[in-house]
Structure formats: structure tokens, C-alpha cells
N, CA, C and O atoms as a GROMACS GRO file, in nm:
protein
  432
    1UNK      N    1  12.560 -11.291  13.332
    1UNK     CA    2  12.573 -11.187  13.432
    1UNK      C    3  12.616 -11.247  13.565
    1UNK      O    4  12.696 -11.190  13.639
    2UNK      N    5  12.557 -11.368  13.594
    2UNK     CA    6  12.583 -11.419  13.755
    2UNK      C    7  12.737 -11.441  13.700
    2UNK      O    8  12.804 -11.338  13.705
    3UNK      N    9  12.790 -11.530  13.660
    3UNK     CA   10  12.889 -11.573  13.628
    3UNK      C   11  13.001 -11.504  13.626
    3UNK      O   12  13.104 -11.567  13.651
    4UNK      N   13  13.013 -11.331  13.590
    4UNK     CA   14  13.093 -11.232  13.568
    4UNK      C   15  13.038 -11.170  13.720
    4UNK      O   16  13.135 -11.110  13.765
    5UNK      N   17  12.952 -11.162  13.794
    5UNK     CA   18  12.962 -11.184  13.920
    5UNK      C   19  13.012 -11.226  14.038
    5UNK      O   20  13.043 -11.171  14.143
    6UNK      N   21  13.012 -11.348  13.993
    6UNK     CA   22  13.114 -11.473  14.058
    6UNK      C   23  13.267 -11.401  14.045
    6UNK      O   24  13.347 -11.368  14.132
    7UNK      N   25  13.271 -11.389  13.874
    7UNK     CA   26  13.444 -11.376  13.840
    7UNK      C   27  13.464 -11.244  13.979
    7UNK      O   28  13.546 -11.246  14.072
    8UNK      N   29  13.392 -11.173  13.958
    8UNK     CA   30  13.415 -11.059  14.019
    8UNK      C   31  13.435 -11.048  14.165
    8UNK      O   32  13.529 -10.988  14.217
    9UNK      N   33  13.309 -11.130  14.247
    9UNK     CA   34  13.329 -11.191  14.385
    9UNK      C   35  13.510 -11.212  14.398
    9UNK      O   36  13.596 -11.131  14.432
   10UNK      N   37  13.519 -11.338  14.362
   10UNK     CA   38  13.656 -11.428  14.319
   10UNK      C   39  13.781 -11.307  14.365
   10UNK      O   40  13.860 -11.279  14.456
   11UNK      N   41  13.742 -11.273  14.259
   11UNK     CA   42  13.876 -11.110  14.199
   11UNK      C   43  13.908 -11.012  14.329
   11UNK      O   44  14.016 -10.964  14.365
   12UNK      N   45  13.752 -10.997  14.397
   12UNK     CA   46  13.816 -10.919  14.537
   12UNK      C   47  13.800 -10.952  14.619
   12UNK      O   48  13.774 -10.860  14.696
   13UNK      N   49  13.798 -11.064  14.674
   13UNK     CA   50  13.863 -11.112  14.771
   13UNK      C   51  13.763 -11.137  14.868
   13UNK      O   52  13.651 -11.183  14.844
   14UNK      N   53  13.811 -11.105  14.979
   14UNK     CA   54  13.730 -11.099  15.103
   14UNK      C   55  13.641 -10.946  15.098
   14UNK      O   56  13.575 -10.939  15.201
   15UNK      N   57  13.625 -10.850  15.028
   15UNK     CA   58  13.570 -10.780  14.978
   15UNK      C   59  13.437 -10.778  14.863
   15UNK      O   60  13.354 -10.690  14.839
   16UNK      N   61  13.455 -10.914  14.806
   16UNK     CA   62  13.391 -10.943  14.718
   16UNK      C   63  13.248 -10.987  14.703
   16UNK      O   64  13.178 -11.005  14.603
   17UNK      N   65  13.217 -11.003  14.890
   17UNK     CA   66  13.067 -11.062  14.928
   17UNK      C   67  12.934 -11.007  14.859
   17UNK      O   68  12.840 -11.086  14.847
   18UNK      N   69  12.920 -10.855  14.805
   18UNK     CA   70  12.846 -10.850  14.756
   18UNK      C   71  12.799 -10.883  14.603
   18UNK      O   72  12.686 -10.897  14.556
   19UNK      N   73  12.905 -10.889  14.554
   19UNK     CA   74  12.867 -10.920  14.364
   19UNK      C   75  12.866 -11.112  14.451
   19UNK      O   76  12.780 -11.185  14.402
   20UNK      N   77  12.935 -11.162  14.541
   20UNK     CA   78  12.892 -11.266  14.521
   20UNK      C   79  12.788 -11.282  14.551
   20UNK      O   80  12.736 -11.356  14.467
   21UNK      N   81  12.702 -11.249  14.644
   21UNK     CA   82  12.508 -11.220  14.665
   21UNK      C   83  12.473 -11.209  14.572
   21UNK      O   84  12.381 -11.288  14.553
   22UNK      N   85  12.499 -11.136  14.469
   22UNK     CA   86  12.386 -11.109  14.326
   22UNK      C   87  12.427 -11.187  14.292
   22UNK      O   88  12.329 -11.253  14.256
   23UNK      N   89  12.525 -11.252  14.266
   23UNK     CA   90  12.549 -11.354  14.189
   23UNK      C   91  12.401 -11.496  14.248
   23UNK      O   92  12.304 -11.554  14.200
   24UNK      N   93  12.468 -11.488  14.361
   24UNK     CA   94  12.328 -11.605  14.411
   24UNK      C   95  12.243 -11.624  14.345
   24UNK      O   96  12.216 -11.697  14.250
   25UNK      N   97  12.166 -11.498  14.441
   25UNK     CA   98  12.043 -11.453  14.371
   25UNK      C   99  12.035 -11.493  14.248
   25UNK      O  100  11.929 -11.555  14.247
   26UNK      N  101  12.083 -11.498  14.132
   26UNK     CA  102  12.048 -11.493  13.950
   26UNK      C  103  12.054 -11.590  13.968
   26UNK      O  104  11.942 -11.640  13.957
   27UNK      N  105  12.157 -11.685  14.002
   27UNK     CA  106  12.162 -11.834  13.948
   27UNK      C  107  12.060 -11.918  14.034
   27UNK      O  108  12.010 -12.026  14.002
   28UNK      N  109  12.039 -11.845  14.150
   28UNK     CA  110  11.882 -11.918  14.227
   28UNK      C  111  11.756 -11.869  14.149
   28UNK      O  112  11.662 -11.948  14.140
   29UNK      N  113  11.748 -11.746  14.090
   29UNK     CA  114  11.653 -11.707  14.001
   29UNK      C  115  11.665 -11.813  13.878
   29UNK      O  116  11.553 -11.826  13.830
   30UNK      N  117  11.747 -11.881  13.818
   30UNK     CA  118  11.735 -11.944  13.719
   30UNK      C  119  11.742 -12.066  13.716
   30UNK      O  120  11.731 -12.137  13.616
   31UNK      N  121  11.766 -12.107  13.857
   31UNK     CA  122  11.741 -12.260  13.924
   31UNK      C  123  11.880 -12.370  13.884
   31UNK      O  124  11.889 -12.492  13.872
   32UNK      N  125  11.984 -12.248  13.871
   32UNK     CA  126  12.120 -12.320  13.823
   32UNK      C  127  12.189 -12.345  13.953
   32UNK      O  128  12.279 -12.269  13.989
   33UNK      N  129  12.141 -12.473  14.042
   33UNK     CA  130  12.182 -12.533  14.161
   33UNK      C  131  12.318 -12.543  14.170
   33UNK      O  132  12.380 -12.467  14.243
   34UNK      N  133  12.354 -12.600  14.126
   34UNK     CA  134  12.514 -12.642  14.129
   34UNK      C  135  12.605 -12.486  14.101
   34UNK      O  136  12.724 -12.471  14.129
   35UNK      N  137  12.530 -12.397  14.049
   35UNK     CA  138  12.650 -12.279  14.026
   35UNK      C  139  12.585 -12.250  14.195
   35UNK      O  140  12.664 -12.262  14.288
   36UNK      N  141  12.478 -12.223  14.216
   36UNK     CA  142  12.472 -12.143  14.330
   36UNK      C  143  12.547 -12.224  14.449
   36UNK      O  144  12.610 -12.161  14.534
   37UNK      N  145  12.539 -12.367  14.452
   37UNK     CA  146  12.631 -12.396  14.553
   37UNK      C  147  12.753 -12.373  14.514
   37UNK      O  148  12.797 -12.317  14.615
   38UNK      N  149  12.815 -12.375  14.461
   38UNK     CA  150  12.945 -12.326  14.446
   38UNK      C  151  13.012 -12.200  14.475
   38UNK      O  152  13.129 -12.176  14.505
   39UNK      N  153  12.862 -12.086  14.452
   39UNK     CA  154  12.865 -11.978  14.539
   39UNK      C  155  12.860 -12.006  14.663
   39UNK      O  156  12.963 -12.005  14.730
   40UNK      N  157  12.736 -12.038  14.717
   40UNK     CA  158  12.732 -12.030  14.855
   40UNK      C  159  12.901 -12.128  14.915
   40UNK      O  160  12.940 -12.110  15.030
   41UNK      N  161  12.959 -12.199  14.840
   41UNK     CA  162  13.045 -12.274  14.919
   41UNK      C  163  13.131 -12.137  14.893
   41UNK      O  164  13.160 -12.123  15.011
   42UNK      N  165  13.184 -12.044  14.840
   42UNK     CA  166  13.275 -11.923  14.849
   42UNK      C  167  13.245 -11.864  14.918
   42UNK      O  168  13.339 -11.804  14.969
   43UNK      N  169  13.115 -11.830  14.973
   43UNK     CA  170  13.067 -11.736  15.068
   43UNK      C  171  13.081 -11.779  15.209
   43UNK      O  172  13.102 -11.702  15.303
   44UNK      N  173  13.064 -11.936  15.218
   44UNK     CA  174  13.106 -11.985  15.364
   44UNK      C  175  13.238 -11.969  15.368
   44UNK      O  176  13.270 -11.935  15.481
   45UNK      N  177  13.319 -11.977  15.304
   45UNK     CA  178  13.471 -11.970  15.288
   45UNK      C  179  13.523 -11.831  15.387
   45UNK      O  180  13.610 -11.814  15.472
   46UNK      N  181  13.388 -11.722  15.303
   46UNK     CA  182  13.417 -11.616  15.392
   46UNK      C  183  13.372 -11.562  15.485
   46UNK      O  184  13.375 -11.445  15.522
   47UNK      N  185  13.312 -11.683  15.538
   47UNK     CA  186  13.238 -11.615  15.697
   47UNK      C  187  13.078 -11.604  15.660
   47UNK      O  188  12.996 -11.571  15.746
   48UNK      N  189  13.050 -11.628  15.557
   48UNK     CA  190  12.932 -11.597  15.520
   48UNK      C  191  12.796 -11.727  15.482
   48UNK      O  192  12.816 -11.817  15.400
   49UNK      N  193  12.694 -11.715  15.542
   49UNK     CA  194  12.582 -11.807  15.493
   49UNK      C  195  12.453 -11.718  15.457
   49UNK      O  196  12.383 -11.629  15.506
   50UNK      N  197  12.466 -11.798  15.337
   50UNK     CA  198  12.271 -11.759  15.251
   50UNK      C  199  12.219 -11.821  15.228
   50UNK      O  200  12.257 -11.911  15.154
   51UNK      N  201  12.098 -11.813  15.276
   51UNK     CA  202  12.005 -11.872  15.238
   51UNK      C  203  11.863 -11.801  15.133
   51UNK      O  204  11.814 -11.700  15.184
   52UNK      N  205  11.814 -11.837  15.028
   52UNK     CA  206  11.744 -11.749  15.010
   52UNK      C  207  11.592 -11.858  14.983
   52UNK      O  208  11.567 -11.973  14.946
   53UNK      N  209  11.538 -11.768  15.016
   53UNK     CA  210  11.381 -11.813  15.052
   53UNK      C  211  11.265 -11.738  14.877
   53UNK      O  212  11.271 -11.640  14.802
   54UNK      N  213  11.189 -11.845  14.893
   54UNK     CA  214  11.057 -11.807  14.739
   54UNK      C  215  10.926 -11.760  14.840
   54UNK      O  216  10.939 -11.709  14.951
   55UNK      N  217  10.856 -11.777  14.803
   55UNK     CA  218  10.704 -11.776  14.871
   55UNK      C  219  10.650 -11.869  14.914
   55UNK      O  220  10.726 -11.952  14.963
   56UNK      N  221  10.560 -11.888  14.917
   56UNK     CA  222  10.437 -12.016  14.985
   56UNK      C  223  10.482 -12.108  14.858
   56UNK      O  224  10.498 -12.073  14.741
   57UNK      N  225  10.498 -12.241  14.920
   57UNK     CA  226  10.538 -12.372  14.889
   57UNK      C  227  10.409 -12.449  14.925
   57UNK      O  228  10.368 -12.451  15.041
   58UNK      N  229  10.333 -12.525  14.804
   58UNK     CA  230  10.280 -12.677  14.825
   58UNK      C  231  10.293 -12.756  14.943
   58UNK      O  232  10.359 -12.687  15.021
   59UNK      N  233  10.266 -12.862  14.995
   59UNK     CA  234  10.317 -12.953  15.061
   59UNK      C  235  10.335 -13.047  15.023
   59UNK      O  236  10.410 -13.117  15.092
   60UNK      N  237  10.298 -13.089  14.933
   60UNK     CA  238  10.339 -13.205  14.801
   60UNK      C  239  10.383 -13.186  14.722
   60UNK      O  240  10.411 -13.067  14.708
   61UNK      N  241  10.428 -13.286  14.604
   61UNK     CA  242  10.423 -13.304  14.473
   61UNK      C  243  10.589 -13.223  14.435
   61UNK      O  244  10.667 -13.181  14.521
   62UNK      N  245  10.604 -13.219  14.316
   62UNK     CA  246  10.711 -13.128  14.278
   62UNK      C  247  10.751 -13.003  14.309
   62UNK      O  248  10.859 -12.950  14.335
   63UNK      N  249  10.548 -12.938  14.294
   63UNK     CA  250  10.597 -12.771  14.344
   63UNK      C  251  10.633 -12.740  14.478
   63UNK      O  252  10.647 -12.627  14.524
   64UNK      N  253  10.652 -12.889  14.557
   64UNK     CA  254  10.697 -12.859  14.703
   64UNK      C  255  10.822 -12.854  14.737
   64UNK      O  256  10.853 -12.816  14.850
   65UNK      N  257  10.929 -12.896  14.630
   65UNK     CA  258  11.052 -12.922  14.635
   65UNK      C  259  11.126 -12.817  14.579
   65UNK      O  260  11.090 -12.779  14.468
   66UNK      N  261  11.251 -12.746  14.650
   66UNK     CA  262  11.287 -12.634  14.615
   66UNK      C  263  11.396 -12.704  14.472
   66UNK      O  264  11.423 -12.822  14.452
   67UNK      N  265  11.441 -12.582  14.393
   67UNK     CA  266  11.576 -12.634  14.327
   67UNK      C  267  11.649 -12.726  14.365
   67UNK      O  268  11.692 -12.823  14.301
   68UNK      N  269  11.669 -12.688  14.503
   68UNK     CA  270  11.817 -12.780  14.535
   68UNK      C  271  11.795 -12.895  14.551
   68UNK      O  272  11.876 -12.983  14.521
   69UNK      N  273  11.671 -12.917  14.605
   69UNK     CA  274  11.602 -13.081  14.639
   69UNK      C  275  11.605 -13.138  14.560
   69UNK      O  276  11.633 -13.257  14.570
   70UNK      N  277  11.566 -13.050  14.377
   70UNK     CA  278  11.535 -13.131  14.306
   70UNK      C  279  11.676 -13.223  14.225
   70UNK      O  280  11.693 -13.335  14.177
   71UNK      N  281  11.738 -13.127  14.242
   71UNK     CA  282  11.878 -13.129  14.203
   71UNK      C  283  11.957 -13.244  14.249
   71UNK      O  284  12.045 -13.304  14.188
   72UNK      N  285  11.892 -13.272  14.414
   72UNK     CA  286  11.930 -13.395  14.460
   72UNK      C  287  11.873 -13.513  14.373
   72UNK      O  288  11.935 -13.606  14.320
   73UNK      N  289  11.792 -13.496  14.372
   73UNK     CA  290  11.686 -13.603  14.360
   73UNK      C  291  11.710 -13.660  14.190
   73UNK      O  292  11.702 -13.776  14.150
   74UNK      N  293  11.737 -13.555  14.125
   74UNK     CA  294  11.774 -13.621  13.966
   74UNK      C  295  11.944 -13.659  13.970
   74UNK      O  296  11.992 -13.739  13.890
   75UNK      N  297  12.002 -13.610  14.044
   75UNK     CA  298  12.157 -13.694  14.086
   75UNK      C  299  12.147 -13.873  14.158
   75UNK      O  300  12.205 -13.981  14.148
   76UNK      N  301  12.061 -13.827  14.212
   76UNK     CA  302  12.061 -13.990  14.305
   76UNK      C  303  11.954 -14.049  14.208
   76UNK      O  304  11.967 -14.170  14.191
   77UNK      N  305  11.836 -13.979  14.129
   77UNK     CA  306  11.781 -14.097  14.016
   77UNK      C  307  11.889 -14.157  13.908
   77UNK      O  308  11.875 -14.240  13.818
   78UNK      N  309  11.960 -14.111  13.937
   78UNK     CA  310  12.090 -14.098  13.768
   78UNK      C  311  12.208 -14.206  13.861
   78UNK      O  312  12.316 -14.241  13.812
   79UNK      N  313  12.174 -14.233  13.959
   79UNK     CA  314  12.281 -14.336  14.078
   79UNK      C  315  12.382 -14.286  14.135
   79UNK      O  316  12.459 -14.353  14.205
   80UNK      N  317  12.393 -14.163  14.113
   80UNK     CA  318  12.514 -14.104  14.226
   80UNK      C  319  12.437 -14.173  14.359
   80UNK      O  320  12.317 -14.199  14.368
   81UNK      N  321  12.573 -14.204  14.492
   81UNK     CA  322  12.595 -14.215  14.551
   81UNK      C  323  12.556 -14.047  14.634
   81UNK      O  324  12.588 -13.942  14.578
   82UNK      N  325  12.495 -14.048  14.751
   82UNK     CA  326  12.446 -13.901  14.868
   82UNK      C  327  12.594 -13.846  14.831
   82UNK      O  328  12.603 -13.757  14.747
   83UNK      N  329  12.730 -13.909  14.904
   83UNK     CA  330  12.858 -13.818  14.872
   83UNK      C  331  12.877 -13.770  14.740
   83UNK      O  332  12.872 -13.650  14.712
   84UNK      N  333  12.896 -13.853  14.668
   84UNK     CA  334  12.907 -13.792  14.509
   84UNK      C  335  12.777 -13.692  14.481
   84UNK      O  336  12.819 -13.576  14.491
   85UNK      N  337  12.692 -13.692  14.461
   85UNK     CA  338  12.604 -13.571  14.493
   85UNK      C  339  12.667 -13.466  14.583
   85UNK      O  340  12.720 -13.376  14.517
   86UNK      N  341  12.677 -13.450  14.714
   86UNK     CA  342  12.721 -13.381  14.809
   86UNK      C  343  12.874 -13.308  14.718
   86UNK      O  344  12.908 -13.191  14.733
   87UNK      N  345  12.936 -13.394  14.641
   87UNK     CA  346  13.081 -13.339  14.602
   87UNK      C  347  12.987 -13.255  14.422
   87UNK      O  348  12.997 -13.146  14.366
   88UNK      N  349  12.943 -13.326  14.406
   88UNK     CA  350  12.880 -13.262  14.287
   88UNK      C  351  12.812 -13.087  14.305
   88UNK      O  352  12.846 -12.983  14.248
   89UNK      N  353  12.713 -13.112  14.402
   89UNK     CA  354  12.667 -12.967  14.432
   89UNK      C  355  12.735 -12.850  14.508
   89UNK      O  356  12.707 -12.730  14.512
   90UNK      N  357  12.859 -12.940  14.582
   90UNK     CA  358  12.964 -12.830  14.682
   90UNK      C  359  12.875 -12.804  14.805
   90UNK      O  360  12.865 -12.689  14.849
   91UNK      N  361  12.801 -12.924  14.869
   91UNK     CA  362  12.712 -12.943  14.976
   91UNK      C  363  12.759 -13.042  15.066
   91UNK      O  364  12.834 -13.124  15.013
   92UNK      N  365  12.738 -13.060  15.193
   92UNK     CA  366  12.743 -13.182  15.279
   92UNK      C  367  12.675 -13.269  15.230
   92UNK      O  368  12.568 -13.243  15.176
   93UNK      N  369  12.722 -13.388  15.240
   93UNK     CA  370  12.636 -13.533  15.260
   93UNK      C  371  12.505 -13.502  15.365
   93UNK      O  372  12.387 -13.514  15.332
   94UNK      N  373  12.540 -13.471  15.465
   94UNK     CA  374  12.410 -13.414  15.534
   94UNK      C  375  12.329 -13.338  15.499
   94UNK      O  376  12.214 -13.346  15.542
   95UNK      N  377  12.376 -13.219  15.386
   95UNK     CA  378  12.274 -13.174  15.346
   95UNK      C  379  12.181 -13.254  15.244
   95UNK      O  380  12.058 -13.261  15.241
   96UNK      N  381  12.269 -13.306  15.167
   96UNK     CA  382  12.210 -13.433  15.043
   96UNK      C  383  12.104 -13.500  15.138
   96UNK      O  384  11.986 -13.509  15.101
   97UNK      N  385  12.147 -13.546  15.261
   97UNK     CA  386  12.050 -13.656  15.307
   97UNK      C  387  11.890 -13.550  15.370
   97UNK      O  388  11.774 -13.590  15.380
   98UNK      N  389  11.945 -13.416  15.400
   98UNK     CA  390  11.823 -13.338  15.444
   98UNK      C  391  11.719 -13.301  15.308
   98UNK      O  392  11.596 -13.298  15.320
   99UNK      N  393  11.769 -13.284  15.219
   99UNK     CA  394  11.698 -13.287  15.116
   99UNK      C  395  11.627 -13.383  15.031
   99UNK      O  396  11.538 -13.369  14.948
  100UNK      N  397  11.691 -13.487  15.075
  100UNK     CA  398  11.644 -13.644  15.034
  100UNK      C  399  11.548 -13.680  15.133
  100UNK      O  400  11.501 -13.792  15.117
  101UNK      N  401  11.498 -13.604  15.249
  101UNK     CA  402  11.433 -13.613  15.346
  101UNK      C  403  11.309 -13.569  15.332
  101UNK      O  404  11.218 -13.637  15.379
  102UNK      N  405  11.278 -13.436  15.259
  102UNK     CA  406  11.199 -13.377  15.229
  102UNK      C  407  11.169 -13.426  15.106
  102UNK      O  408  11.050 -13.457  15.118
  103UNK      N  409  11.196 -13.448  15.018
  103UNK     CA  410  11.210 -13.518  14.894
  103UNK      C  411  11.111 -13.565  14.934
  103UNK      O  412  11.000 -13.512  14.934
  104UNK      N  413  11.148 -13.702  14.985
  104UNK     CA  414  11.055 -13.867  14.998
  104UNK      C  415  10.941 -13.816  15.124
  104UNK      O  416  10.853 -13.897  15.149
  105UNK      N  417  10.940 -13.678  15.205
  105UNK     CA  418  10.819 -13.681  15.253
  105UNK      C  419  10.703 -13.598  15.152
  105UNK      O  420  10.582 -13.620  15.159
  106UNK      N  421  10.749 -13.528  15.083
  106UNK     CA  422  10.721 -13.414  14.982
  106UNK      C  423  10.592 -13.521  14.851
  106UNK      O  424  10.483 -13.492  14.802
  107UNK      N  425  10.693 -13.660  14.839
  107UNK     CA  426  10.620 -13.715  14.727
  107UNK      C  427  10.485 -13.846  14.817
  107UNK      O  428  10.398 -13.914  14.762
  108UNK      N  429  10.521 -13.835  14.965
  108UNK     CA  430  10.444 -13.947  15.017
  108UNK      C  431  10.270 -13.880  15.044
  108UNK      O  432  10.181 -13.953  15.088
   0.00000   0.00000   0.00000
């Protein structure tokens, strides 16, 4: 469904912002990081930033780390390089390194 979302975003254009939102949404509902950045990188394309937020977060441990963190974090265990990550998820290097930030305070 996200995916035929996306197609759909894609298909109209600068019109397309809302199927690309649901689209988000599902693939952040299903913790499929890399599709959702790839959304959100179409949505900045068009003027647009999302962010979407869960509930009360841990301050430790795993359950403190959102998707995307984690997403970092098993790219750079696996030896990507912050950029290659950053090109992998359709994110800044800065963001890689903000998440690698929280990461290593998340597990201390």
C-alpha cells in the first residue's frame, strides 16, 4: 500500500504531497527506514518536511532509539562509512552523525 502511495505521490507531481504523507506514515508504521527516507527526501524536494513523532520513549537501551537511529546504527555495525549510510538512507551525513549521537548516549 505505502509503495503504490509513493507510485502515486511520484505520478502527481507537486500535487502529490498527500498520498506521499500516507505513504510515510505506513512505512514509519512498519519501521521500513530507508523507504521512508526516500519519502521524506521527495517531500523536501517539494517544499515539504516531516517529521513524525511515537509516544513516550525510554531513555536507554534499544527502546530509546527510534527506527531511524537504529537503522544507523546496524549500517555503521556492518562498516559503512556516516556518508555511505547518509547516501544509503537519502539523509545528511549530519543527520547520520545526530543519530549516532543519541545512539552512543541512549546505550551509555
Amino acid at each position: 500500500m505505502a509503495a503504490a502511495l509513493e507510485d502515486l505521490g511520484i505520478a502527481q507531481g507537486e500535487s502529490g504531497v498527500a498520498a506521499l504523507d500516507r505513504a510515510l506514515v505506513l512505512y514509519d508504521k512498519v519501521s521500513a527506514a530507508h523507504d521512508a527516507g526516500r519519502v521524506r527526501a521527495r517531500l523536501r524536494a517539494l517544499g515539504v518536511r516531516r517529521r513524525l513523532g511515537s509516544g513516550e520513549r525510554p531513555d536507554r537501551g534499544w527502546e530509546a532509539m527510534t527506527a531511524s537511529e537504529l537503522a544507523v546504527a546496524q549500517l555503521v555495525a556492518q562498516g559503512y562509512t556516516n556518508r555511505a549510510v547518509a547516501e544509503q538512507l537519502f539523509v545528511s551525513p549530519h543527520t547520520v552523525n545526530a543519530h549516532l549521537r543519541h545512539v552512543f548516549a541512549s546505550s551509555a
